[in-house]
KOLPAVO-963718 format. One line per 2 residues: number of its first residue (from 1); for each residue x, y, z of C-alpha. Coordinates in steps of 0.02 Angstrom, whole numbers, plus 50000, padded with zeros to 5 digits. Example, Ala and Ser with C-alpha at 12.3 -4.5 7.8 and 13.67 -1.06 7.14 Angstrom:
<nodes>
1 = 50615:49775:50390  50684:49947:50357 .
</nodes>
This chain:
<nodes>
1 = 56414:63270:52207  56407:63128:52365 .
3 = 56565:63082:52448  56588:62896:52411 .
5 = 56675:62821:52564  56701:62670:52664 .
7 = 56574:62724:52817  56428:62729:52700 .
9 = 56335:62583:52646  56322:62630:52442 .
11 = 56372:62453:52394  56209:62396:52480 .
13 = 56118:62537:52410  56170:62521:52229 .
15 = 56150:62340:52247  55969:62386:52291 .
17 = 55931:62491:52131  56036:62410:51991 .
19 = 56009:62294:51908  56133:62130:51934 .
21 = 56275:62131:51842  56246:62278:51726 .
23 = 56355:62413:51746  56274:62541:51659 .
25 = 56084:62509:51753  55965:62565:51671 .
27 = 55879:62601:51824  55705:62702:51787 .
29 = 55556:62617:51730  55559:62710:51557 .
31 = 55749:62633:51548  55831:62794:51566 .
33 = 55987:62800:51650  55959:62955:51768 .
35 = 56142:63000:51801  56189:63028:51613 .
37 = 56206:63187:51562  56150:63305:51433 .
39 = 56265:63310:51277  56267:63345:51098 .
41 = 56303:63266:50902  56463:63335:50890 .
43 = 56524:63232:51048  56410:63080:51019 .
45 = 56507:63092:50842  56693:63116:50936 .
47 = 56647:62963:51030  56582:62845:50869 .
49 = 56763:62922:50790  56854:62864:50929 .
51 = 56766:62678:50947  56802:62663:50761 .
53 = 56966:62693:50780  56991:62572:50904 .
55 = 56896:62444:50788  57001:62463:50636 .
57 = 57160:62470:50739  57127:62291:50833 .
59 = 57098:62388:50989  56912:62380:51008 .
61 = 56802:62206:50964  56745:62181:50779 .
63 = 56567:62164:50816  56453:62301:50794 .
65 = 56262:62303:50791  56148:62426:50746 .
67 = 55964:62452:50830  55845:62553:50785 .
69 = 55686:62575:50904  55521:62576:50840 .
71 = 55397:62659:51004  55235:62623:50926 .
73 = 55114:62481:50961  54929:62487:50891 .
75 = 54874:62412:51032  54887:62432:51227 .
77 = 54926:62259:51299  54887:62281:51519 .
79 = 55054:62162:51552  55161:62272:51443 .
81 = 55282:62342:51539  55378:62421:51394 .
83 = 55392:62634:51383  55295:62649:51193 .
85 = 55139:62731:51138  54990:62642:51077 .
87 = 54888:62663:50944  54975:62801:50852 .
89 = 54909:62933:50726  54985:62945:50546 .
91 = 55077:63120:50588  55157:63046:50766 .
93 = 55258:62908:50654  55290:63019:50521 .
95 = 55374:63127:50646  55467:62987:50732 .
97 = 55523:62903:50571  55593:63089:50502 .
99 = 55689:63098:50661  55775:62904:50653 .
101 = 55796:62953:50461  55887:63125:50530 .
103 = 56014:63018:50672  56053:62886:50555 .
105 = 56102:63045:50430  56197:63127:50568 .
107 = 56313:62976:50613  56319:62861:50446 .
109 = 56471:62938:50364  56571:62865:50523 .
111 = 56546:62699:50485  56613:62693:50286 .
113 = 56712:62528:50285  56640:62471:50441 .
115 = 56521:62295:50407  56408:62272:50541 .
117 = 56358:62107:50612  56181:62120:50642 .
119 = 56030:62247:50607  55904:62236:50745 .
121 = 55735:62345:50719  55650:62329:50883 .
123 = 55486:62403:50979  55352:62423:51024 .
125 = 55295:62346:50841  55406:62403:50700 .
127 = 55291:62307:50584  55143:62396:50629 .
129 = 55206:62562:50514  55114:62586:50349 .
131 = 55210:62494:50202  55275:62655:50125 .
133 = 55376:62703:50288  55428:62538:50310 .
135 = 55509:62553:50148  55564:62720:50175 .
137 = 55667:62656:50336  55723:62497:50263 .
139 = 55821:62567:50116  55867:62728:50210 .
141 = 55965:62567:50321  56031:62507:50181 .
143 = 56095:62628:50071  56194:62705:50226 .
145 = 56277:62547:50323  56362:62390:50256 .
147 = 56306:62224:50339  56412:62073:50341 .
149 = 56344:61892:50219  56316:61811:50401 .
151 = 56214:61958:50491  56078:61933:50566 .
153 = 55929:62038:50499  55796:62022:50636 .
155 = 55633:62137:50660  55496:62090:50823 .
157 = 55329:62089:50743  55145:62033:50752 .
159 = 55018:61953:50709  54904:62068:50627 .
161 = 55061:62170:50567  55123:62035:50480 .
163 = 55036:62076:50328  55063:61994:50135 .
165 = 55153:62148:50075  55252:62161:50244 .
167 = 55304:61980:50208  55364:62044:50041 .
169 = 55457:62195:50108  55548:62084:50243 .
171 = 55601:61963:50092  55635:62103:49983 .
173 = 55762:62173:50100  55842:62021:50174 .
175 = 55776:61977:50346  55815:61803:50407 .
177 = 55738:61832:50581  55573:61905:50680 .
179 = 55486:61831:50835  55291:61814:50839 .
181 = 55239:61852:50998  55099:61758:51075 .
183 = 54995:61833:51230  54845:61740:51315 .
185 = 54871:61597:51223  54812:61409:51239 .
187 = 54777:61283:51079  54605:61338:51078 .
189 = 54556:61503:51170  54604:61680:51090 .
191 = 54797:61723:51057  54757:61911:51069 .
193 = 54651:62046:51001  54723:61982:50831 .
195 = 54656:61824:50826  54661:61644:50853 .
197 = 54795:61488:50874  54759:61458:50693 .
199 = 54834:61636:50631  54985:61575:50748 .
201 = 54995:61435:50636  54954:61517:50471 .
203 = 55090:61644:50502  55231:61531:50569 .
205 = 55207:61429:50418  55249:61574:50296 .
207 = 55358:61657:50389  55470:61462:50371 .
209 = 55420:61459:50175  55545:61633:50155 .
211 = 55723:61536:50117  55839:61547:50251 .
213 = 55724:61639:50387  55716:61586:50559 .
215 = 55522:61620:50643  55554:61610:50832 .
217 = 55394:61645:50972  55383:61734:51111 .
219 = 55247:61693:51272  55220:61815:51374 .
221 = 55105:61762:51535  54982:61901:51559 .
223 = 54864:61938:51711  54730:61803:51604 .
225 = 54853:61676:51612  54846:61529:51734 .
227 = 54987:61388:51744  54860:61251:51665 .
229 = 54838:61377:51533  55018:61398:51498 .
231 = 55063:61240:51497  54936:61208:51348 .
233 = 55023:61352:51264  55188:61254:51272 .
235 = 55126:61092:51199  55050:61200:51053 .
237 = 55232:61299:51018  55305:61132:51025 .
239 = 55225:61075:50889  55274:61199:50769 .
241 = 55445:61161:50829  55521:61352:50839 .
243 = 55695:61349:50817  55702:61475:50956 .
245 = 55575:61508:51106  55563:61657:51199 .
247 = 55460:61658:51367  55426:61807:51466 .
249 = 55356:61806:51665  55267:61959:51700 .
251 = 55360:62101:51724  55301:62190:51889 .
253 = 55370:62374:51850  55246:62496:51914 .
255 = 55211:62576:51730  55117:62384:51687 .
257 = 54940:62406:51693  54930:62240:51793 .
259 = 55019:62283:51925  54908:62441:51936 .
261 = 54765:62334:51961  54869:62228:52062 .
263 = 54804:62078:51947  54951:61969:51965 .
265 = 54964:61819:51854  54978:61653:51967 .
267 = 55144:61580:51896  55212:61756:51928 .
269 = 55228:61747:52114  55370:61714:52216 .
271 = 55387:61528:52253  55281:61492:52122 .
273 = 55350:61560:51977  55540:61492:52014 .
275 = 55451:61319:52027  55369:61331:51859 .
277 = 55530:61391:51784  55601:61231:51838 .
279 = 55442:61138:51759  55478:61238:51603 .
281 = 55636:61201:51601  55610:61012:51602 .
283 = 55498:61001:51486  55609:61107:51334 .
285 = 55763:61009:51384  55659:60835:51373 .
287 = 55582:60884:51186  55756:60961:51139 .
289 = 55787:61118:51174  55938:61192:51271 .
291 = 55929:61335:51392  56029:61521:51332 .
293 = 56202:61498:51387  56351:61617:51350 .
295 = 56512:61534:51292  56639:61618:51420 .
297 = 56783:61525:51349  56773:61612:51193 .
299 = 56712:61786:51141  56654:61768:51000 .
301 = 56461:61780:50962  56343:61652:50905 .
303 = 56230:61632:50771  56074:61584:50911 .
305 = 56126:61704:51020  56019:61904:51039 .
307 = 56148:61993:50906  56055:62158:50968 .
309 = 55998:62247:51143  56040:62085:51244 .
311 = 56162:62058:51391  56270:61944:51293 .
313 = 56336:62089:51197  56347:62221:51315 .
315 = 56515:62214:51365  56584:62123:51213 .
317 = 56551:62224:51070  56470:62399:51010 .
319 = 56279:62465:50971  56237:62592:50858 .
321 = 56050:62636:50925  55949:62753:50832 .
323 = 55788:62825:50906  55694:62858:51054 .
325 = 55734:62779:51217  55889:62663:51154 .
327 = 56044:62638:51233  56203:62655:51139 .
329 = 56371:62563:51172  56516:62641:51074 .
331 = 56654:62533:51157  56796:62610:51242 .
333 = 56714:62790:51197  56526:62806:51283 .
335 = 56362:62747:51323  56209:62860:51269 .
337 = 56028:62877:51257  55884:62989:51213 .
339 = 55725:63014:51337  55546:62966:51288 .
341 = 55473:63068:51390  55387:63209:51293 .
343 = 55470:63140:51137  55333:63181:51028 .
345 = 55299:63368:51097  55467:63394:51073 .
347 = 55545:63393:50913  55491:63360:50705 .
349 = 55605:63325:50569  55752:63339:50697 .
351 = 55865:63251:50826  55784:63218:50998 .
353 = 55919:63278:51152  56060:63162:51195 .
355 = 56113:63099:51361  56282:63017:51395 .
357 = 56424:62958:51519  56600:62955:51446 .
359 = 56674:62765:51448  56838:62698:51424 .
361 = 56938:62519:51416  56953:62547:51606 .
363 = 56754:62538:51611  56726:62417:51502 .
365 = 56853:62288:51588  56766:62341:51762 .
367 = 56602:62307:51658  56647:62153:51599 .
369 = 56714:62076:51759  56547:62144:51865 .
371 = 56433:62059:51720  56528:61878:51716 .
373 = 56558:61889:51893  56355:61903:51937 .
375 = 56280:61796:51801  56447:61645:51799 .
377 = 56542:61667:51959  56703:61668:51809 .
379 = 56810:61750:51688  56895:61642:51592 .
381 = 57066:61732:51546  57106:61686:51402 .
383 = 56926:61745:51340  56979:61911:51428 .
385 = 57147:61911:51370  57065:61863:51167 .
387 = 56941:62030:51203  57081:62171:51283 .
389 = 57234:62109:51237  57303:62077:51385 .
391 = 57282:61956:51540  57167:62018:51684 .
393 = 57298:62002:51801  57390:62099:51734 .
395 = 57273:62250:51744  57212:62371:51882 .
397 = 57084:62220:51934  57220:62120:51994 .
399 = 57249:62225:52147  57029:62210:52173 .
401 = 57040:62017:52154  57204:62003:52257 .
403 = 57125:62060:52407  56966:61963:52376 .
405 = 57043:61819:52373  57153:61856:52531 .
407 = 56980:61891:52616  56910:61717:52533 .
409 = 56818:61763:52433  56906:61734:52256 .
411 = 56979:61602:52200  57109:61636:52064 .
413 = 57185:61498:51931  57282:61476:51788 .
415 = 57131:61503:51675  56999:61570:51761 .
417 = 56948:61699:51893  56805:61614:51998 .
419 = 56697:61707:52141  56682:61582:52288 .
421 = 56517:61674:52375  56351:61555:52372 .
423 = 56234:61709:52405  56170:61829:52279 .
425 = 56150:61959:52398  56315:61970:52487 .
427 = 56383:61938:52304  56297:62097:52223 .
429 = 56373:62184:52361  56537:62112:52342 .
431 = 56525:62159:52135  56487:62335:52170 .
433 = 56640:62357:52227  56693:62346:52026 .
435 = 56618:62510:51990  56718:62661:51971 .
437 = 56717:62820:52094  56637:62905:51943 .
439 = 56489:62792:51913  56473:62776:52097 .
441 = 56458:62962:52129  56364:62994:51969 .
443 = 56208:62851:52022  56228:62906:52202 .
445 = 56207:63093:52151  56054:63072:52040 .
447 = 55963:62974:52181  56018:63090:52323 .
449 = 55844:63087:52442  55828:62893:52397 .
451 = 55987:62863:52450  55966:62961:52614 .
453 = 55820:62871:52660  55900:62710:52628 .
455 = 56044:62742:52750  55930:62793:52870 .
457 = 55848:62633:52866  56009:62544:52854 .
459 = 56072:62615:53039  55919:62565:53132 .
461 = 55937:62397:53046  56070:62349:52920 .
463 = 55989:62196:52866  55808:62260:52827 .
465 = 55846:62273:52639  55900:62090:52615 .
467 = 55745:62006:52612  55691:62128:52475 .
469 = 55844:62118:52391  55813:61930:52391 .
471 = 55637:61921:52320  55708:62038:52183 .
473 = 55841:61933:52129  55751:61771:52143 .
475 = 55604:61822:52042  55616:61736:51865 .
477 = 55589:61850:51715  55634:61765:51575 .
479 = 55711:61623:51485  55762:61581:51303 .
481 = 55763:61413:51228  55854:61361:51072 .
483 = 55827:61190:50980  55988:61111:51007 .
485 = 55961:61015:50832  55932:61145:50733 .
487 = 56081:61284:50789  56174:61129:50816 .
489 = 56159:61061:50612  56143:61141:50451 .
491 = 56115:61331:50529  56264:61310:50656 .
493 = 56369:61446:50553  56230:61540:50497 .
495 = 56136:61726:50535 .
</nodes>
């Protein structure tokens, strides 16, 4: 393993690779952390034991999520930059769905008098499975976790998945959430393979007719998509009035079939695309809608807020994840995942191999600080006191934020921790500094020749990765809008 000192520059590098913020990067393009290692049930059990432990003892937040990944699609979208397979055969789900049935067997005995905030069955297309499996999955869920009156029970879907009888199963079984997601859109030109606006309509209309459920869309700009065209798209979603609206740039990861081609969409570029973010977000605030924002004063999760997968809960409560290629939080305990690659060569009727890094509350404070830190220059105390049980200066981070601020770079109040540096770069840098030896090592390690090469580069000219670093954190990926008046009234305290 690397010898992390002071005379190398792995700040810089790590600052280079990781994402900002996120402690635990998931820093491959099939989202596989590289440095985890290879582990088993037994301990992936010992470490669910231990987080629920913590949980019923007041030690460990209340909220707990379960995911389950779906990594089928039955069709290959070019600006999908997502690790799933397309257009599966009969046997390759039947295999996949045996092995989620087989984790969620393995681990649901845990979890007896344990309610769970929010089921989240996520893809790929989890609607595109024939009926019976869908079944077979749903009441597998169900008969082996308990879900609290206020969860939210959310599946991403389709259009041409979203069938009559799939309607039916999603009411049978309580969902009160999906997204449509809408690709090469505009009023009057084709949504996708599936079909036209219209079907947009026709299936945002009876999604709203199931009591209680919440439709939201998704746009995702694809290499088709120009900026006149988009904006037509948004005067369409608005009139359907989505309580929630997702919007996706194009993702540039090398895996996307666009970027392959090198068929960049126009709003996706530099400049471009942070001024049409800007446009966007004009015209949602003007019609009503209010941009994703955590609530840093207080913990606690909202009802319009991504329950599952998302930032927002990273650091402030735990995931179960069942299949392929998800990324498990079991808070104070571990993080974990399972590979794609090969997946369905690999393994029938059984689990597919585990990889993990051991966690603790040391981590997740050092977690939490590097996330709010990047994305809020703050930590509110008392939201960090409400969350660990104790006040953050009164932790091992007090010593870190001491000497920041005797450097100027901190500035620390009576409530609040706030960062005082203006650029992103220098303030990645600065955040990396959060991570453990152990991560540090572990990242630096699994990226041994990359790493070389980037010092290298770094001693003929330590500022030749700034500009790249820059463009990276100034490109705009995505955004999600909520209508203020409807989380705001009667569905405030609901899902």
């Amino acid at each position: 393993m690397l010898r992390v000192s002071a005379d190398i520059p792995w700040a810089e590098f790590l600052s280079s690779v990781c994402s900002n913020g996120d402690y635990y990067p998931r820093d491959t393009p099939g989202r596989l952390c590289t440095y985890f290692n290879s582990t088993n049930i037994d301990k992936i059990r010992g470490a669910w034991e231990k987080t629920a432990l913590l949980m019923k003892a007041g030690a460990a937040p209340q909220d707990i999520g379960l995911y389950i990944h779906w990594p089928f699609c039955p069709k290959e979208c070019v600006f999908c930059s997502s690790s799933v397979f397309k257009d599966p055969g009969h046997e390759d789900m039947l295999d996949i769905l045996k092995s989620i049935l087989c984790e969620i067997d393995s681990l649901a005995d845990i979890f007896k008098g344990i309610t769970f905030s929010s089921l989240w069955i996520g893809g790929g297309t989890p609607t595109c499975m024939p009926d019976e499996m869908f079944e077979t999955l749903l009441s597998h869920v169900f008969r082996n976790f308990s879900f609290s009156s206020t969860a939210q029970i959310y599946t991403e879907s389709s259009l041409e998945t979203l069938s009559k009888s799939k309607l039916l199963i999603l009411k049978r079984y309580g969902f009160n959430r999906s997204t449509i997601i809408v690709q090469n859109g505009g009023a009057n030109r084709e949504v996708d393979k599936a079909g036209s606006w219209r079907d947009v309509e026709d299936i945002f209309t009876k999604l709203n007719s199931l009591p209680g459920f919440i439709p939201d869309i998704a746009l995702i700009i694809s290499e088709r998509q120009t900026i006149s065209s988009l904006l037509e798209d948004i005067k369409a979603i608005l009139e359907l009035r989505p309580s929630c609206i997702h919007f996706y740039n194009f993702n540039d990861r090398h895996q996307t079939q666009s970027s392959v081609e090198n068929k960049i969409p126009e709003g996706a570029k530099g400049a471009v695309a942070l001024a049409l973010l800007e446009r966007l977000d004009r015209i949602f605030l003007k019609s009503g809608y209010r941009i994703q924002r955590d609530d840093l004063e207080n913990p606690r999760l909202y009802p319009w807020e991504e329950k599952q997968g998302g930032s927002v809960r990273k650091f402030r409560a735990s995931v179960v994840g069942i299949g392929p290629n998800v990324v498990s939080h079991a808070f104070g305990s571990a993080w974990y995942t399972h590979s794609l690659d090969g997946i369905l060569d690999n393994f029938s009727d059984s689990l597919p191999p585990f990889f993990w890094i051991r966690s603790d509350v040391e981590e997740e404070m050092r977690g939490y600080a590097s996330w709010y830190l990047s994305r809020s220059l703050r930590i509110p105390r008392e939201a960090f006191r409400k969350l660990f049980g104790c006040d953050i200066m009164k932790t091992f981070l007090a010593e870190i934020f001491e000497s920041w601020r005797n450097e100027g770079w901190l500035e620390i109040q009576e409530n609040a921790v706030i960062l005082k540096i203006a650029d992103c770069i220098s303030r990645e840098v600065l955040l990396k500094r959060l991570y453990s030896r152990k991560i540090v090592s572990a990242i630096l390690s699994s990226r041994e020749e990359e790493f070389k090469q980037f010092c290298r580069s770094f001693r003929q000219d330590p500022s030749s990765w700034r500009n790249d670093m820059r463009i990276k954190n100034e490109h705009p990926g995505f955004r999600v809008y909520y209508d203020a008046k409807f989380w705001g009234g009667r569905h405030a305290n609901s899902v």
